[in-house]
VEXDREN-2710 file (C-alpha; in Angstrom, 1 decimal):
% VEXDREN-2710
k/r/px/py/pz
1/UNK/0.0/0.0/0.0
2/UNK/1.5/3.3/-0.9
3/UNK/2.6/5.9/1.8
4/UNK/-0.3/8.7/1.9
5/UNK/-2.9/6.2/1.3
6/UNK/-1.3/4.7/4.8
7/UNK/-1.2/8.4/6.4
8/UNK/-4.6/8.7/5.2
9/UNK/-6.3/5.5/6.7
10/UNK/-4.0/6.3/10.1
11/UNK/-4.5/9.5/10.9
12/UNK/-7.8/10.2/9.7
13/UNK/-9.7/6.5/10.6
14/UNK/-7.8/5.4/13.6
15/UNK/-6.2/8.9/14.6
16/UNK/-3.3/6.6/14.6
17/UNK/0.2/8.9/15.5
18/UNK/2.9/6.4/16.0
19/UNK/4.9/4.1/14.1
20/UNK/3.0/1.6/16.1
21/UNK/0.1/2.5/15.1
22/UNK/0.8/2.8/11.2
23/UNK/2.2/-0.8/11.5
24/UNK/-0.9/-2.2/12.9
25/UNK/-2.8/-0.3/10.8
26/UNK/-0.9/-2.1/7.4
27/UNK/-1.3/-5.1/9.1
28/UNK/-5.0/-5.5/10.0
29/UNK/-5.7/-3.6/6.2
30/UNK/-3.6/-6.0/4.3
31/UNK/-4.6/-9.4/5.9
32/UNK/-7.7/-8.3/6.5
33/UNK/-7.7/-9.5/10.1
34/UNK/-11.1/-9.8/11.7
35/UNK/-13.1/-8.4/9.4
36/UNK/-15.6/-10.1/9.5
37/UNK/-16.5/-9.2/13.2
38/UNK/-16.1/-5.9/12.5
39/UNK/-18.5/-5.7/9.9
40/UNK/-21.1/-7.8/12.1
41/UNK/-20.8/-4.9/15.0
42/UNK/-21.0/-2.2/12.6
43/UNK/-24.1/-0.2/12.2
44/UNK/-25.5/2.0/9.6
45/UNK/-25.8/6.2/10.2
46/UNK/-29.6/5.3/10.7
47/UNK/-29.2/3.3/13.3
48/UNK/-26.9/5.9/15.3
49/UNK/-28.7/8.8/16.8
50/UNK/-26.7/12.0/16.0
51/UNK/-26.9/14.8/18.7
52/UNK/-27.9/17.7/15.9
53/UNK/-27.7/21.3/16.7
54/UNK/-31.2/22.8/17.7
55/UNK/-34.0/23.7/14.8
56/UNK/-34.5/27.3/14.7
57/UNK/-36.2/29.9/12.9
58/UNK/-34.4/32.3/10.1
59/UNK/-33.1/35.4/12.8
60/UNK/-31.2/33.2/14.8
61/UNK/-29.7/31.3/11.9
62/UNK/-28.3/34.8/10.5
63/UNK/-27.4/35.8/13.7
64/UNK/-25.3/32.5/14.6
65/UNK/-24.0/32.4/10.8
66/UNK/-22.8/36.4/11.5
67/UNK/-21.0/35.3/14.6
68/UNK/-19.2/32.6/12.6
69/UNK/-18.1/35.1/10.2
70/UNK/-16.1/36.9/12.1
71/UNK/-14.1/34.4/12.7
72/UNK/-14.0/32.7/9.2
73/UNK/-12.8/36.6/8.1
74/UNK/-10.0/36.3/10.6
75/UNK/-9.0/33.2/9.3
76/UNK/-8.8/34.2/5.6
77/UNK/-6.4/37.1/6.8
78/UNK/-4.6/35.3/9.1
79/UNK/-4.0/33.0/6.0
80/UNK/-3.5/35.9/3.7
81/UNK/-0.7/36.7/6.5
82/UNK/0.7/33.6/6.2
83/UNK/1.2/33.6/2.7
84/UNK/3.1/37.1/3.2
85/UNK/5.7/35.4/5.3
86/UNK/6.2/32.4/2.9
87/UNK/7.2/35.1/0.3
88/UNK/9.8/36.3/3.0
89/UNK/11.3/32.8/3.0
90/UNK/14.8/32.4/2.6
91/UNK/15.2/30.7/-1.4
92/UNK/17.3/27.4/-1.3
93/UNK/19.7/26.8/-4.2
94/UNK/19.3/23.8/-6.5
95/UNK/23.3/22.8/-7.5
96/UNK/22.2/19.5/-8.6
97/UNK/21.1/18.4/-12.0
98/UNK/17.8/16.3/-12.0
99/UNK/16.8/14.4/-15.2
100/UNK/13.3/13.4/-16.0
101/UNK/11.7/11.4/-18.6
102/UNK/8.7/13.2/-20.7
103/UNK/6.5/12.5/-23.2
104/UNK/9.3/13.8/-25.6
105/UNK/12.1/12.3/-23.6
106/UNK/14.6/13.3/-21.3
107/UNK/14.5/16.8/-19.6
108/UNK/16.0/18.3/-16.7
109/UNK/14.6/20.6/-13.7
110/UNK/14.4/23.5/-15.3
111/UNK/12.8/22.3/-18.3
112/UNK/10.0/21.3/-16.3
113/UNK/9.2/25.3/-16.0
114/UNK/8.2/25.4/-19.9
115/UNK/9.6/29.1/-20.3
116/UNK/7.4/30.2/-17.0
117/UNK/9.3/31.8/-14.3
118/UNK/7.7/29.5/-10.9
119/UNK/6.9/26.0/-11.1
120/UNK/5.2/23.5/-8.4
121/UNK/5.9/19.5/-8.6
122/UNK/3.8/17.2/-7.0
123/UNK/5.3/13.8/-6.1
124/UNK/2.8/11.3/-6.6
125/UNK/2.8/7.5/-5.9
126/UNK/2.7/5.7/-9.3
127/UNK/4.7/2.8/-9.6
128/UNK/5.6/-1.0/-8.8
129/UNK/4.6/-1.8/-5.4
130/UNK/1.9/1.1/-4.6
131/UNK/-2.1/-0.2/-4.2
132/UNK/-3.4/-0.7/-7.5
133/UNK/-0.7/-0.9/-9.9
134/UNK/-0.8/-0.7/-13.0
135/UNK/-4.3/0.4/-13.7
136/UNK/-4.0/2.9/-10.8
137/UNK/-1.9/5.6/-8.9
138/UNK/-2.0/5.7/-5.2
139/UNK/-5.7/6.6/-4.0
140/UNK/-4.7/9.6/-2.1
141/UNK/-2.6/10.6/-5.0
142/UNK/-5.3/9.9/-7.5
143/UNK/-7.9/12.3/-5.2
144/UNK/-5.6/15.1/-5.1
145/UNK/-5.4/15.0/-9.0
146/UNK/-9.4/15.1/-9.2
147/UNK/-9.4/18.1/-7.5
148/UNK/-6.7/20.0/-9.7
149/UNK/-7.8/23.6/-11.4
150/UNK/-7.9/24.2/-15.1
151/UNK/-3.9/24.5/-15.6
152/UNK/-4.6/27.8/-17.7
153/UNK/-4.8/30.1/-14.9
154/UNK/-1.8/29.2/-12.9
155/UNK/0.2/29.8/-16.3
156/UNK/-1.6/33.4/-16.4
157/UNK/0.4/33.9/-13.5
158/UNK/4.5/32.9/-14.9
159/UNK/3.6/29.3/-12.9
160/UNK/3.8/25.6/-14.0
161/UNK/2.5/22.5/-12.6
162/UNK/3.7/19.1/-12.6
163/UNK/3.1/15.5/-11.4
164/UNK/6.3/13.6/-11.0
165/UNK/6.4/9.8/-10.3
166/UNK/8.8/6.8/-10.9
167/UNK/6.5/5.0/-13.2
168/UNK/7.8/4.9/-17.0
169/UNK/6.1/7.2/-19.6
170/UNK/4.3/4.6/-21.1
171/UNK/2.2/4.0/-17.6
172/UNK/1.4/7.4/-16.9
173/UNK/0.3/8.5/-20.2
174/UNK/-1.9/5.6/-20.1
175/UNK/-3.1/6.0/-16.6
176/UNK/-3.7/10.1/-17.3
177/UNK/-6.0/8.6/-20.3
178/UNK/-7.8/6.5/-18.4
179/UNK/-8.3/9.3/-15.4
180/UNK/-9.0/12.3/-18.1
181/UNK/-6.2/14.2/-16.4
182/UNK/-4.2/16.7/-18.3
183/UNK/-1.6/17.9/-16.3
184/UNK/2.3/17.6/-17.5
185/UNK/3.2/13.9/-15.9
186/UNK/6.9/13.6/-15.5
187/UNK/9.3/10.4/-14.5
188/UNK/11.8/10.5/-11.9
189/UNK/14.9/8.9/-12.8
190/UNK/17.6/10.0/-10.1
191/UNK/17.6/11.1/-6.8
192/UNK/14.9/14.1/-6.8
193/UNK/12.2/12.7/-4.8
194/UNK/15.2/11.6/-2.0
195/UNK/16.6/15.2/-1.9
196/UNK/13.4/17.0/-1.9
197/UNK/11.7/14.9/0.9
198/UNK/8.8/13.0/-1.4
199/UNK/10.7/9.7/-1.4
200/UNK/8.1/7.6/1.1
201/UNK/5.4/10.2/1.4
202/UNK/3.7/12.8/-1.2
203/UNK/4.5/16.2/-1.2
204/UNK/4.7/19.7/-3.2
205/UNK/7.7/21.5/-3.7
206/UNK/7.7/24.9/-5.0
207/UNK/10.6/26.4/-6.9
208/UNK/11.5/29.3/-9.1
209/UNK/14.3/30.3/-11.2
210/UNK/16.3/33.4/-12.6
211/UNK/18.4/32.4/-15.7
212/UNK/19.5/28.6/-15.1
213/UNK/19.5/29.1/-11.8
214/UNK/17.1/27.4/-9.6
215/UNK/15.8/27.7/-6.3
216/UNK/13.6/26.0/-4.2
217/UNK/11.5/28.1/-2.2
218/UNK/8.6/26.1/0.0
219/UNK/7.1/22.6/0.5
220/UNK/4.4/21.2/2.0
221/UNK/3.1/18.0/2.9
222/UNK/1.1/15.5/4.8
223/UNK/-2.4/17.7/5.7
224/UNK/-0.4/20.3/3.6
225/UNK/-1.2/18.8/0.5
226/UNK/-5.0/18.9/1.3
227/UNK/-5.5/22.1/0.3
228/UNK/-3.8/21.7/-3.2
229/UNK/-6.0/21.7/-6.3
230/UNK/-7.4/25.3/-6.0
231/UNK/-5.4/27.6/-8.2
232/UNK/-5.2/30.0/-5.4
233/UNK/-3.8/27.6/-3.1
234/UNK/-1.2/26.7/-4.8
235/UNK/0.0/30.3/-5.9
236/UNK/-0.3/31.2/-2.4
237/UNK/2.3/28.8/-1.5
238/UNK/4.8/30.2/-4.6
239/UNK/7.5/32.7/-4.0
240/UNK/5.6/35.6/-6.1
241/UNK/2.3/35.2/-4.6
242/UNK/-1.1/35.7/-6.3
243/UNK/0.7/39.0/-7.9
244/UNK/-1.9/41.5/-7.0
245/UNK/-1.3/44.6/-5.9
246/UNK/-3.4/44.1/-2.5
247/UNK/-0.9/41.5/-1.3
248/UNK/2.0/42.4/0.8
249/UNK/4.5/41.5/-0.6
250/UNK/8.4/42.9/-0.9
251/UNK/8.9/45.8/-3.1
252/UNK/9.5/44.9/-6.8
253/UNK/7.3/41.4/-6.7
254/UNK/5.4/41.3/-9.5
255/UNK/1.6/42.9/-9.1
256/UNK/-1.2/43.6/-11.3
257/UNK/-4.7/44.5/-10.6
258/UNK/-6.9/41.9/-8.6
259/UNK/-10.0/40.7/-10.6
260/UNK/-8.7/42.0/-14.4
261/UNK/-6.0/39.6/-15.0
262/UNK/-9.0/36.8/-14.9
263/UNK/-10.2/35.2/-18.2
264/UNK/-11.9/32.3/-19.4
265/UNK/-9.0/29.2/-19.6
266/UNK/-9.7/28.7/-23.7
267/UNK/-9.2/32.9/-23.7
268/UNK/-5.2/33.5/-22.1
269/UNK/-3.7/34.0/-25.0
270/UNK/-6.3/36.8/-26.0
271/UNK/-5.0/39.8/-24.1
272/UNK/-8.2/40.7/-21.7
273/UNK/-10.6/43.1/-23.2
274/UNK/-11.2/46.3/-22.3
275/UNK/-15.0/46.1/-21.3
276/UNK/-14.1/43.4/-19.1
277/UNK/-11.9/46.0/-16.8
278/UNK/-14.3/48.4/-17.3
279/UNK/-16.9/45.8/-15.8
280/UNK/-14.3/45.5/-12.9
281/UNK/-13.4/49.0/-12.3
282/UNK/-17.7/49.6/-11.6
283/UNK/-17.9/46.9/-9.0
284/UNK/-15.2/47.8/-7.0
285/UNK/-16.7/50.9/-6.9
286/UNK/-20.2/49.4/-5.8
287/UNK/-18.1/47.8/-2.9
288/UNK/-16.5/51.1/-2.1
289/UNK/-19.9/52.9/-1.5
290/UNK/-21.1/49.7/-0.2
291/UNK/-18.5/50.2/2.7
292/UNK/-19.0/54.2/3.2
END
C-alpha cells in the first residue's frame, strides 16, 4: 500500500500517530484481520442517533451564521498573513542536476518550467509496489489530481504545474487517459524525490528560477497537500504570490490589478478586453460605497 494512502487510513480512521500504530494499521488492512467481526458490529448512520444542533427559525440562523463570520474573516487574513511570510522565506539553491523522462524524452529541472518563471511539482505515488498498480496511482494521490484547477490560470500567472512519479512514460500516459487528467506527468529517474523529501510520502515542492539558476522556495506536505487543487492555493504557497497589488508583498514582486488579470482558460492568450476592466473597475466601486 502506498505511503499517503497509509497516512490517510492512520490519521484520519484510527487517529493513529505512531509508528506503532501505522504498523498495525498495514497489518489488519492488508490481511484483512477480523473483518468479518467488524462488519457484524457495525451499524448504519440510521441506526446511530446524532446529537444535531437545535432547529431554529431564520433570525437566529443569521445571527449564529454572523458570529461565525467573524471568525472565518479572521482566518482568511490570518491565511493571507501567512502567505506574506512564505514570500519572505529564505530561497534554497538547486546545485544539482535532475533528469526526468517526458513525453518527448529526457528533460532536466528546469525544463520542467516550460519558459514560465515558478513551477510546483507534485510527487505522486505511481509505480511498482503502490495499491493498484498498473491500472492505478495511489488513492490519495489519485484524489488530489481530481481536485486539480484548469492549468490555464496558474500559467496566467508565470507558474507551472507538474506531477512527478517513478513509473515509466508509457504508464502514466496511459493512466492520465484512463483518469482524463491533463496535467504535465513527469518520471523520476535520479535522486529528486530523496533530496526534496517526497521519497516515502507525497508532497509539493515549489521552486523558481532566474536564468539557469534554480531555487527552491517552500514545500508542503502531509495535511499540507489537502489544500492543493485550488489555483489560489497553490499560488499562495509560490514565492511571487497571487501577484496582485493588495498582497504584501516585498517591493519589486510582480503585481497587477486583482479581478482584471482573470479570463476564461480557452481565452489567455487573448489579451483581456477592455470592457471586461471596465466591468471590474464599476464593482469595485459598488463595494466602495457599499463600505461608506
Amino acid at each position: 500500500m502506498c505511503p499517503v494512502c497509509l497516512a490517510t487510513l492512520a490519521h484520519v480512521a484510527l487517529g493513529a500517530t505512531s509508528t506503532a500504530g501505522v504498523a498495525t494499521l498495514i497489518v489488519s488492512t492488508l490481511r484483512g484481520k477480523n473483518n468479518k467481526n467488524k462488519e457484524s458490529e457495525m451499524k448504519t448512520s440510521k441506526e446511530l442517533p446524532m446529537n444535531t444542533p437545535p432547529i431554529v427559525s431564520s433570525q437566529p440562523w443569521e445571527a449564529a451564521r454572523q458570529q461565525l463570520l467573524v471568525k472565518e474573516k479572521a482566518l482568511t487574513h490570518a491565511r493571507d498573513a501567512l502567505a506574506a511570510e512564505r514570500r519572505r522565506m529564505p530561497w534554497l539553491a538547486v546545485r544539482k542536476t535532475y533528469e526526468f523522462d517526458g513525453p518527448n524524452g529526457r528533460v532536466d529541472l528546469l525544463d520542467l518550467f516550460e519558459s514560465r518563471r515558478q513551477l510546483i511539482v507534485y510527487r505522486a505515488f505511481y509505480e511498482p509496489g503502490v495499491y493498484g498498480w498498473p491500472d492505478h496511482a495511489c488513492r490519495g494521490c489519485s484524489f488530489l489530481a481530481d481536485q486539480v484547477a484548469h492549468l490555464a490560470h496558474l500559467n496566467a500567472r508565470d507558474t507551472t504545474l507538474v506531477f512527478a512519479s517513478r513509473a515509466p512514460q508509457a504508464d502514466i500516459e496511459r493512466l492520465k487517459a484512463r483518469m482524463d487528467w491533463t496535467m504535465p506527468w513527469y518520471t523520476i529517474t535520479d535522486d529528486f524525490d530523496v533530496d526534496f523529501g517526497v521519497d516515502e510520502w507525497h508532497g509539493t515542492n515549489a521552486f523558481i528560477h532566474d536564468g539557469d539558476k534554480v531555487y527552491r522556495t517552500y514545500f508542503v506536505n502531509s495535511r499540507g497537500d489537502e489544500a492543493m487543487g485550488s489555483t489560489w492555493n497553490y499560488l499562495d504557497i509560490t514565492a511571487l504570490g497571487r501577484q496582485e497589488a493588495w498582497e504584501d508583498s516585498p517591493k519589486g514582486y510582480p503585481q497587477t490589478p486583482p479581478y482584471k488579470w482573470w479570463n476564461w482558460h480557452d481565452e489567455y492568450e487573448n489579451k483581456t478586453s477592455s470592457q471586461w476592466s471596465n466591468v471590474v473597475d464599476r464593482n469595485m466601486q459598488l463595494l466602495e460605497q457599499e463600505k461608506s
